[in-house]
Structure formats: structure tokens, C-alpha cells
C-alpha positions in Angstrom: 65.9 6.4 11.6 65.2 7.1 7.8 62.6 10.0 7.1 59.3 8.8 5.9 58.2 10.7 2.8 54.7 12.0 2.9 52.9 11.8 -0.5 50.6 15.1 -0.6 47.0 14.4 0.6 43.8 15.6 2.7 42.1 13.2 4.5 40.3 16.2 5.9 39.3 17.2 2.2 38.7 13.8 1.4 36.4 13.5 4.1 34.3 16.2 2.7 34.1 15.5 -0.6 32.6 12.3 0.5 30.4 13.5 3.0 28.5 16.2 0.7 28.4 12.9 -2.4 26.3 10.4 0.4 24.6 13.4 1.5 23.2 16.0 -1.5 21.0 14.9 -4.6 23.2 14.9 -7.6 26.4 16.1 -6.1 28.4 13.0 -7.2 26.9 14.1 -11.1 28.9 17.2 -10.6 32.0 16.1 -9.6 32.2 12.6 -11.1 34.4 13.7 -14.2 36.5 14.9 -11.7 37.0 12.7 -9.7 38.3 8.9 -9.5 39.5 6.4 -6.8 42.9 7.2 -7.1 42.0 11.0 -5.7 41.6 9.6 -2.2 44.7 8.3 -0.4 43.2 7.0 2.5 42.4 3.6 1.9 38.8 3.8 3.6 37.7 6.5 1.5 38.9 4.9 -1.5 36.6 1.5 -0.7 33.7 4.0 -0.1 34.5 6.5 -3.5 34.4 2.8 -5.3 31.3 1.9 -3.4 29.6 5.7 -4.7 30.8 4.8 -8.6 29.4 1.1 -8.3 25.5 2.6 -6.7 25.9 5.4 -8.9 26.4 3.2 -12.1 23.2 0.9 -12.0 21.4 4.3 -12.0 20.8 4.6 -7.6 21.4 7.6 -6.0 24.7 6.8 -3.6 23.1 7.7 -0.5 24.0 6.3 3.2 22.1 3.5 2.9 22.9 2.2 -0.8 26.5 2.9 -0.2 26.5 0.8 3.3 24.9 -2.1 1.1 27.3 -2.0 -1.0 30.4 -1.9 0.8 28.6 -5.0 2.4 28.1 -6.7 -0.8 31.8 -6.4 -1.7 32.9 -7.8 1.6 34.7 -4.3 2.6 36.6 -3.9 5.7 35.2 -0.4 6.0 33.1 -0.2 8.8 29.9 1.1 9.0 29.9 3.7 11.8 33.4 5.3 9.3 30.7 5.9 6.5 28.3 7.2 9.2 30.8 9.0 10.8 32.0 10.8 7.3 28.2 11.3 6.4 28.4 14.1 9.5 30.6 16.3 7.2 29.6 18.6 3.9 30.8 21.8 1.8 29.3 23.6 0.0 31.9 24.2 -2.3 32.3 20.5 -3.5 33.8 21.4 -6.7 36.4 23.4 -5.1 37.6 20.9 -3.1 37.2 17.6 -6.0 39.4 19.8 -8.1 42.3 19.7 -4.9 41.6 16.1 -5.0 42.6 15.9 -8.3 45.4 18.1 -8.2 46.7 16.5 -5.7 46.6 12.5 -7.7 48.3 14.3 -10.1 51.3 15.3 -7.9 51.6 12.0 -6.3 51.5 9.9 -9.9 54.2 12.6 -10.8 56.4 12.1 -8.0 56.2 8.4 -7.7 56.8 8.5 -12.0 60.1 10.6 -11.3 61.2 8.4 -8.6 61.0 5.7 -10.7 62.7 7.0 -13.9 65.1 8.4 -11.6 66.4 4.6 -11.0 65.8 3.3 -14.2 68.0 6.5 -15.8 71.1 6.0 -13.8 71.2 2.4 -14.3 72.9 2.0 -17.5 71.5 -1.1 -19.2 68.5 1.1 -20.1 68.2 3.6 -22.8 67.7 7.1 -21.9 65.2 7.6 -25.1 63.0 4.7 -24.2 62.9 6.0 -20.6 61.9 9.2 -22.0 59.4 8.0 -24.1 57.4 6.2 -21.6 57.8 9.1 -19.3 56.0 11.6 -21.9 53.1 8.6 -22.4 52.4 8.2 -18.9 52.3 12.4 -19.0 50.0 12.3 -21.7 47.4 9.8 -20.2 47.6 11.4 -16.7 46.0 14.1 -18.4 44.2 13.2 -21.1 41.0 13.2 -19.3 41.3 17.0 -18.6 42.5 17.5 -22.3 39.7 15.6 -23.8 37.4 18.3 -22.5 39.6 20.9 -24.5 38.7 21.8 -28.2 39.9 23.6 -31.1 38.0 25.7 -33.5 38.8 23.1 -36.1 37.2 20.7 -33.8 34.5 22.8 -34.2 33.9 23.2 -37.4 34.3 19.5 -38.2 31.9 18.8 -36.0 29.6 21.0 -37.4 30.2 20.3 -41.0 28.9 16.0 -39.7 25.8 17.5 -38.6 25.3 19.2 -41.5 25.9 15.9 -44.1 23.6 13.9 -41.2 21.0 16.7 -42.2 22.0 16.2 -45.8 21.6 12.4 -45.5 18.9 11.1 -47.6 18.2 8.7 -44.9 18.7 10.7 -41.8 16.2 14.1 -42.5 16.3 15.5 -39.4 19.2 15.3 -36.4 17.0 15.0 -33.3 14.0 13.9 -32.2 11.0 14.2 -34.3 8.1 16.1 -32.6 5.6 15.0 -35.7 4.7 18.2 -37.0 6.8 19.2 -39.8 6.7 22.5 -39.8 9.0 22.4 -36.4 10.8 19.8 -37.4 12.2 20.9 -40.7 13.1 24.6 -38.7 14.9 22.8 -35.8 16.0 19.4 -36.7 13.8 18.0 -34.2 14.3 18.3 -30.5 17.6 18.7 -30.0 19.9 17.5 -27.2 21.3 20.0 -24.8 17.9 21.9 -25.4 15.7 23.5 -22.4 12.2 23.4 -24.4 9.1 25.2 -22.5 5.9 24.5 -23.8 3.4 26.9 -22.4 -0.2 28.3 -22.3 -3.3 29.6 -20.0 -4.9 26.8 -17.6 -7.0 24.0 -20.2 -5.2 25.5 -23.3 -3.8 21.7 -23.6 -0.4 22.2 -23.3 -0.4 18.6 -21.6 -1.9 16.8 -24.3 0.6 18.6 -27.2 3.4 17.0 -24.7 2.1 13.9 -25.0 1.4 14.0 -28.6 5.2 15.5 -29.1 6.1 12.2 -26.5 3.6 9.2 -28.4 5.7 10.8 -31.7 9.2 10.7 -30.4 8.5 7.2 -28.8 7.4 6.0 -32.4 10.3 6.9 -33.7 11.9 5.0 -31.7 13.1 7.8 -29.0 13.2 7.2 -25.4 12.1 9.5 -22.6 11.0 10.2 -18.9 7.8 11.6 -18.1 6.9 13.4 -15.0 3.5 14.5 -14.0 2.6 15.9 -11.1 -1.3 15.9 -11.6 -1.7 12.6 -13.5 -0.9 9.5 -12.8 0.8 7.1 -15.3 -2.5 5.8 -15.7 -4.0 8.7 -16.8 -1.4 9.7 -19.3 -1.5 5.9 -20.7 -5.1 6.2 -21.2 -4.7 9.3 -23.2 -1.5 8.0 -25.6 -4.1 5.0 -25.5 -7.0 7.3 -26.6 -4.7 8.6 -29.4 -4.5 5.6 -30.7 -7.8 4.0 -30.6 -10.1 6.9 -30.6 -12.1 6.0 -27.8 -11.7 9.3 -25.7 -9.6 8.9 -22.4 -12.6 9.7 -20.1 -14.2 6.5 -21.5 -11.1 3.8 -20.7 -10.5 5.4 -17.6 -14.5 5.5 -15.9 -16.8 3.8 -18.8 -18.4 0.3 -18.4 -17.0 -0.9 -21.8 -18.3 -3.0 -24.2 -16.2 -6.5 -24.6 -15.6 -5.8 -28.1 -14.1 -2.2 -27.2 -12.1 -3.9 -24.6 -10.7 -6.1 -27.3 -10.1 -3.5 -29.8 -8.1 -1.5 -27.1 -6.2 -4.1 -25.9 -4.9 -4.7 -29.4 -4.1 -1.0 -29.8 -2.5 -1.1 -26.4 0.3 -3.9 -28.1 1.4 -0.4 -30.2 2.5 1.4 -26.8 3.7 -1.4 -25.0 7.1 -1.9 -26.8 7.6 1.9 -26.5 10.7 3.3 -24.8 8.3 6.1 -22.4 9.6 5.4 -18.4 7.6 7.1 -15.6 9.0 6.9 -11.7 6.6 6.0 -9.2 9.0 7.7 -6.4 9.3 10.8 -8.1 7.4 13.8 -6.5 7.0 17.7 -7.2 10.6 18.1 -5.6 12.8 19.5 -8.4 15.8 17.8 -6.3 14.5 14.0 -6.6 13.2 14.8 -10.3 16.6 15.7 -11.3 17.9 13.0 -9.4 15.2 10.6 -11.0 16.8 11.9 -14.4 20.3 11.1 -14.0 18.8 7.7 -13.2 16.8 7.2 -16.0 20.3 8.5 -18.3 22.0 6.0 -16.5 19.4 2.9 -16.5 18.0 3.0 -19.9 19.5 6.1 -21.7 16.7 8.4 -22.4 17.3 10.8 -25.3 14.7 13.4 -23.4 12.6 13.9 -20.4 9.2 16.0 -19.9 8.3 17.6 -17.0 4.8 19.0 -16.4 4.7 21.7 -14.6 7.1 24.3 -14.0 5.1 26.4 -11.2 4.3 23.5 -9.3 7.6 22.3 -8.5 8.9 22.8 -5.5 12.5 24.5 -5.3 14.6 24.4 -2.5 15.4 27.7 -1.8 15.2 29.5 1.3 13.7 32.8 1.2 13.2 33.1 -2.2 10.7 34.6 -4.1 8.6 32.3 -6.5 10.3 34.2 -9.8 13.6 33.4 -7.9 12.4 29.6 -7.3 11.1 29.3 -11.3 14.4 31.1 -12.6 16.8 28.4 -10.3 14.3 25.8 -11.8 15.1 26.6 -15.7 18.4 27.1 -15.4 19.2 23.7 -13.6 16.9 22.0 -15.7 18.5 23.7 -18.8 22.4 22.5 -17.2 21.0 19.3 -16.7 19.8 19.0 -20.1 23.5 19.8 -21.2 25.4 17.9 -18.8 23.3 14.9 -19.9 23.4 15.6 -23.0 19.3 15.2 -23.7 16.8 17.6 -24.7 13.9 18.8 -21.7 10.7 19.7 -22.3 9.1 21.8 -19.5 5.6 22.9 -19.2 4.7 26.7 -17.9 1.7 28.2 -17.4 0.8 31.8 -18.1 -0.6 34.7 -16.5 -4.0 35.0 -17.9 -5.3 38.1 -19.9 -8.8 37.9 -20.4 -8.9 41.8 -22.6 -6.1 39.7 -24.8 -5.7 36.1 -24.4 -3.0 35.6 -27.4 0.1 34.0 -25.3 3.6 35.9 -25.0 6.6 36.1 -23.4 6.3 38.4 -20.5 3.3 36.1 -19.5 5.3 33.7 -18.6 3.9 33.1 -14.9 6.1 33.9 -12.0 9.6 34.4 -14.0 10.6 36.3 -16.7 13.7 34.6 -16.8 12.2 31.0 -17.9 12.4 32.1 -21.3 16.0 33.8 -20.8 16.7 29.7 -20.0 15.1 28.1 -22.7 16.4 27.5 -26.0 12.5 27.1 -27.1 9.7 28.8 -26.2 6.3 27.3 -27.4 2.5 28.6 -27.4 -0.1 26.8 -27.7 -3.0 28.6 -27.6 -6.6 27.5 -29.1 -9.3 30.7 -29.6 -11.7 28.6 -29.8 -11.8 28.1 -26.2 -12.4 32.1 -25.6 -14.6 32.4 -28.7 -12.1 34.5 -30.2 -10.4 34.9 -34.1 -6.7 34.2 -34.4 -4.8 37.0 -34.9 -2.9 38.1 -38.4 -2.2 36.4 -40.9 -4.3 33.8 -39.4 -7.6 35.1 -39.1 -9.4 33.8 -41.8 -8.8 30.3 -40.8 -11.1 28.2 -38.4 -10.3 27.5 -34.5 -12.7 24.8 -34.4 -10.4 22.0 -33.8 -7.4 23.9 -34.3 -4.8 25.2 -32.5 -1.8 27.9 -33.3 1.7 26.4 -32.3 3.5 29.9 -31.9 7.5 29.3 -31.3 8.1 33.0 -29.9 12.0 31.9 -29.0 14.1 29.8 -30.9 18.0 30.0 -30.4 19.8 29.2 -33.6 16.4 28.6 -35.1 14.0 32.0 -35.0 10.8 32.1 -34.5 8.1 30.5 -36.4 4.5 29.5 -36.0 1.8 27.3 -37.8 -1.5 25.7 -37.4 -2.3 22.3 -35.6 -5.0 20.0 -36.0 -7.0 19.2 -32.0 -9.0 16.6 -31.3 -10.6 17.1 -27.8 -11.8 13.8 -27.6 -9.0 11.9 -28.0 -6.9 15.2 -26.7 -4.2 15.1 -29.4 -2.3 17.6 -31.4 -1.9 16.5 -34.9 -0.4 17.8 -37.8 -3.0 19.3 -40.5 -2.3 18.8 -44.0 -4.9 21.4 -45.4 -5.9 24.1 -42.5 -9.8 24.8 -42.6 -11.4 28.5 -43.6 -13.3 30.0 -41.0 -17.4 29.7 -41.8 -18.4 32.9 -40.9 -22.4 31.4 -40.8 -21.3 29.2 -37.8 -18.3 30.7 -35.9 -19.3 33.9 -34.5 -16.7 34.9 -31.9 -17.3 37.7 -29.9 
């Protein structure tokens, strides 16, 4: 009886690797670049891995029920009690074992490529350079997806050298997203993708409405992002991007018996946000695991340059016996991986420890975690005196903090830090760019 040869696989491993993708948020994100349907040898898991890839690429999250459906839809022999059956197993050490995976595609495509220029070589109608040839392009393309991650410094600087002519452009002034205010803008090139971005202040400094006047900007430029509130309601930040534009304050819209012709005039403003590329999720909650998850969906749906997250210390972090630094620390840095593996810039709200002897924002008031800020690319301030009848402090103290606010960027990687003074309307709640900051009146501001 002729010996059988046994290509190398795992149907053990195999197993696992699919049973931690149905199973944990955003594992398939982390092991998708590594992976493809070719890495599982068993034919079952390869329906099922195809199954994951189709769920995952309209934007769902694969999970035991979409990937079920799907295998359905495509009329799979795969039963369902082997997907529920696989769905029993997990790793934590997914990575790990997808790399095996791989490795071990590799070595089958290699052997089954020898075997067959084995036979075509000692038959000798064929040319041994041609042979060869095809052999070292099938090489090349087994690995080029590994190689492709690979760069030189040349590839560096090249790549450096286009963003600087993009900067240089005449029609291109900044290389990110445009925040509105200038003064950031011309220091950072806009919000940049790969950045982790924490706006923060004390409770009412309005660190939500400078979001949402950073988001209405972006938007109008024609950016698209994610918003995720867990105190408001779509609703509510619609009536104050709505507000914004009118002028009618967001209070108003939202509880006010309206005049008809104010209901007409805001229905025509509303026709300026309507077309805008801002996407909320109903399903999303203060779990950091379905916001991230909520994310990758919104990359994949309608490829959103950004997403903002308000706030930091209210999400809830799966970690168990952790301390809340420990929770806000995991928080920032997968927020701030995410943000690079997605290749979009996050803007994340904190709140800080109040000081009432000196209310001026800084770093080590970042509440609960230190370590936000060792994250971030960005930390931002806002903070408005005006709201603890205070000065600003040097060199702005002679201006006015009625209806101002400083913007204090106290960590900037690659950029420094920098800081300037913002127009605030409180009844419409927006940030806006001042062209001529206002003097303090000493008659009628009297701080204490």
C-alpha cells in the first residue's frame, strides 16, 4: 500500500484560532493581515474563515450568529452544531497561533511548488531557466504580503519628502484634518492620522462643545467621522451642531415651543448638516470593547478619517482587578493602537482633577491616569476663567475671559507645545476662532 503524504497542518490550532475570532471583539482585526483561507487545511474551517472575511467585510462583527447566517446564505455544507462546536474553544495567544497558521501555508505551497518543478525539471521538453524563473515568482508572491510590511530608510525619507510637497502644495495647505482654528492647524497640519488626541478640562469647562466644533469643522471640510457619547444622545449633539449654525441656542430646539418662522429658518440650516459625513451608533454603549468594535465598523462601512469619544473615565474597561488608573491607561493605549492600525486620528475626552486654589489645567491632573498623556500624541486644555472668576495666567493676562477660552496644547509629539485664545459662545456652545482677542475692561471684570 503506497504511503500517504501528510501536508503539515493543525486542525487543533485551527480550531482555536477560529474559536477566539467568533468569540472576542476585534480579534479577527488583529490577526486578519495574517491570516487567509489558505491557512486552514481542513476544509470546514476554511468555509467558516471565508464566512468570518465575508461578515467582517460589510463592516459586522463575525460573531456566532452572523457567521451561522452566512454560511447559510452561501449554501455551505458546514453544519451548524461544527461552528457551535468550534465556538467552545479560545487562546489567548491568538497571534501566536495565526502566525503557525501561516507558517505552516507557507510550507505546504512550498512543498507542493517543489513537487511540481521536480516533474517539470526532469522532463526534458522544458527549459530549466523558465522553470526557474517561475519558481522564484511564485517565491516572491508567497511572500510578498509579509515583505510589503518591510521598509527601508529610503522608503522613509521618500515618504516624508511627499508630505512635505503636499504641505508645500498651494492647494493642499495642510495634510490632515482641519480643526478650524489656525493656530493648531498651521503647528500640526491638522489632525493627523495614527494620532491619539485628548481633549481635556474640569467638569462644564466645555470640552464637549470644542469636540463638536473641531467635528462640525472637519465635517465641512469634507472629513468623515464617528461620534460617541455617552451622556448625549444623537439628538442632543445635532441640536447643538444645529445651534452652531443657526444661532438659536440648543436648549431652545430641543425644549422651546418655537415660532413657525424659526422652525423654517432651522429647517433650512439643518439642509447644511444633513449631507455631512458625521455617523453615530445607536448600539454602541460605554463598553470600550463594542466602541472599538463599533470603530472597525464604521472604517469598514463608510471610511471614517476619525472618531471622537467623549469620555475617557466613563468607559468601562474590561479588566479584572484593576485599578481605575490601570483601566484609563489600557483605555489610551488601545485607543491610541487602534488609531494606528486604522490608520485614523482619535479624539478622546478626559476630565481632570479639580483644583479649586489653582484651576489652570495640567498634565498631572489628568483624572485617574497619569499615563493618558504618556498615550496621546496630543494633549489639549481647554480651560475658560471666566467660569471661576479668575485672570488668565502670563502672557495672557491682560486679555478678556468673557467669551473666551485658552486652548493650551501642553503635549504635542513632533509638534511642541503651543497655546492661543478661542472665541466661546455659550449660547450656541461653540469654539470659534478669534481674529482680534479682546483686552480685559478692568471697570467690568473684577475677578477675585
Amino acid at each position: 500500500m503506497d504511503n500517504v503524504i501528510q501536508l503539515p497542518h493543525s486542525e487543533e490550532i485551527e480550531r482555536v484560532v477560529l474559536g477566539t475570532i467568533i468569540n472576542e471583539r476585534n480579534a479577527f482585526n488583529e490577526v486578519k493581515d495574517l491570516l487567509s483561507d489558505d491557512c486552514f487545511y481542513i476544509y470546514k474551517h476554511k468555509e467558516i474563515y471565508k464566512a468570518i472575511e465575508s461578515v467582517f467585510r460589510r463592516g459586522d462583527r463575525p460573531d456566532l450568529l452572523a457567521v451561522t447566517e452566512e454560511l447559510r446564505k452561501a449554501k455551505s455544507n458546514v453544519q451548524a452544531y461544527d461552528i457551535v462546536d468550534i465556538s467552545g474553544c479560545n487562546t489567548f495567544d491568538l497571534i501566536q497561533h495565526a502566525t503557525y497558521l501561516s507558517d505552516l501555508d507557507s510550507r505546504r505551497k512550498g512543498y507542493m511548488l517543489f513537487i511540481q518543478k521536480a516533474n517539470q525539471i526532469i522532463d526534458l521538453n522544458n527549459d530549466v531557466y523558465d522553470i526557474t524563473c517561475s519558481a522564484r515568482t511564485y517565491l516572491d508572491d508567497m511572500f510578498k504580503d509579509s515583505s510589503d510590511n518591510i521598509s527601508s530608510m529610503d522608503n522613509a525619507i521618500n515618504g516624508l519628502f511627499n508630505q512635505i510637497n503636499r504641505n508645500c502644495s498651494a492647494d493642499n495647505e495642510i495634510s490632515g484634518t482641519p480643526t478650524g482654528f489656525s493656530k493648531f492647524d498651521l503647528r500640526t497640519g491638522g489632525l493627523q492620522k495614527s494620532d491619539l488626541i485628548i481633549i481635556a478640562g474640569e467638569t462644564s469647562s466645555g470640552k464637549t462643545s470644542l469636540s463638536v466644533s473641531i467635528m462640525l469643522n472637519a465635517a465641512l471640510s469634507g472629513s468623515k467621522i464617528a461620534m460617541y457619547s455617552m451622556e448625549m444622545k444623537k439628538e442632543q449633539i445635532a441640536s447643538r451642531m444645529l445651534s452652531m449654525v443657526s444661532g438659536i441656542s440648543s436648549s431652545e430646539i430641543l425644549y422651546s415651543h418655537l415660532p413657525d418662522d424659526t422652525v423654517r429658518m432651522l429647517l433650512n440650516k439643518s439642509s447644511e448638516l444633513t449631507p455631512l459625513g458625521i455617523f453615530f451608533d445607536d448600539r454602541s454603549t460605554s463598553n470600550i470593547e463594542t466602541i472599538i468594535s463599533s470603530i472597525i465598523s464604521m472604517k469598514m462601512k463608510h471610511d471614517i478619517d476619525g472618531a471622537i469619544i467623549d469620555y475617557l473615565q466613563i468607559l468601562n474597561v474590561n479588566m479584572k482587578n484593576g485599578s481605575k488608573e490601570q483601566q484609563m491607561a489600557d483605555a489610551a493605549r488601545r485607543l491610541k493602537n487602534l488609531a494606528k492600525d486604522l490608520d485614523i486620528w482619535i479624539v478622546a475626552l478626559s476630565q481632570l482633577n479639580r483644583d479649586n486654589q489653582n484651576p489652570v489645567p495640567s498634565l498631572n491632573r489628568l483624572r485617574d491616569s497619569g499615563q493618558i498623556a504618556e498615550a496621546a500624541d496630543i494633549v489639549m486644555f481647554v480651560y475658560r476663567p471666566e467660569v471661576y472668576n479668575k485672570n488668565y495666567p502670563i502672557p495672557y493676562q491682560n486679555f478678556s475671559t468673557k467669551g473666551t477660552a485658552l486652548i493650551d496644547v501642553a503635549k504635542g509629539r513632533n509638534i511642541g507645545m503651543l497655546n492661543f485664545i478661542a472665541g466661546f459662545d455659550k449660547n450656541k456652545t461653540l469654539f470659534y476662532e478669534l481674529k482680534q482677542i479682546p483686552h480685559s475692561n478692568y471697570e467690568d471684570e473684577q475677578p477675585f
